[in-house]
C-alpha positions in Angstrom: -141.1 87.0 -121.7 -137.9 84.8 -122.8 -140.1 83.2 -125.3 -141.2 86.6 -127.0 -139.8 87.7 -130.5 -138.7 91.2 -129.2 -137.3 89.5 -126.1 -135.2 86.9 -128.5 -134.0 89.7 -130.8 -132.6 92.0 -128.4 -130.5 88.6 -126.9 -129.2 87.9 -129.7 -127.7 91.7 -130.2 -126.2 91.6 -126.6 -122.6 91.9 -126.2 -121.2 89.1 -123.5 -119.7 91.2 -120.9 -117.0 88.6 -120.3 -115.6 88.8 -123.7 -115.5 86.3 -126.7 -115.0 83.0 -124.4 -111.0 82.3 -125.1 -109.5 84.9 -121.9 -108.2 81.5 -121.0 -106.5 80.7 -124.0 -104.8 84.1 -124.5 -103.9 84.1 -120.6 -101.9 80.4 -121.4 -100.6 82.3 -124.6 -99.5 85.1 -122.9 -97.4 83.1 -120.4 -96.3 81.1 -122.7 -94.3 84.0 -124.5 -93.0 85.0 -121.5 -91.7 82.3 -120.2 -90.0 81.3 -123.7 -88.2 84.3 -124.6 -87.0 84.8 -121.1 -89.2 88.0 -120.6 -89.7 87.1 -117.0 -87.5 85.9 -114.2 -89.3 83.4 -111.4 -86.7 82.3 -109.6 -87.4 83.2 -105.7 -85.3 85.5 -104.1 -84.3 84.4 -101.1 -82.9 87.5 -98.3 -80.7 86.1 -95.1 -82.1 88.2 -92.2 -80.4 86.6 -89.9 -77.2 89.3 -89.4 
């Protein structure tokens, strides 16, 4: 079956579910920005609950 012409045709037109393969590289990107321009603060709050 995988060795078929019509098999190796319709493969090839597939669309990858998981997108083009660089989520990774956009994610890195993505925090990268953030982080730089201040966009986001991740300093731990810290509450006293003891009153």
């Amino acid at each position: 079956m995988a060795s078929t012409d019509r098999f190796r045709e319709k493969a090839r037109k597939t669309v990858n579910p998981y997108g083009d393969g660089k989520t990774s590289v956009k994610i890195v990107e993505t925090i990268k920005e953030f982080l730089m321009e201040d966009k986001i603060n991740l300093m731990k709050k810290f509450y006293d609950i003891v009153r």
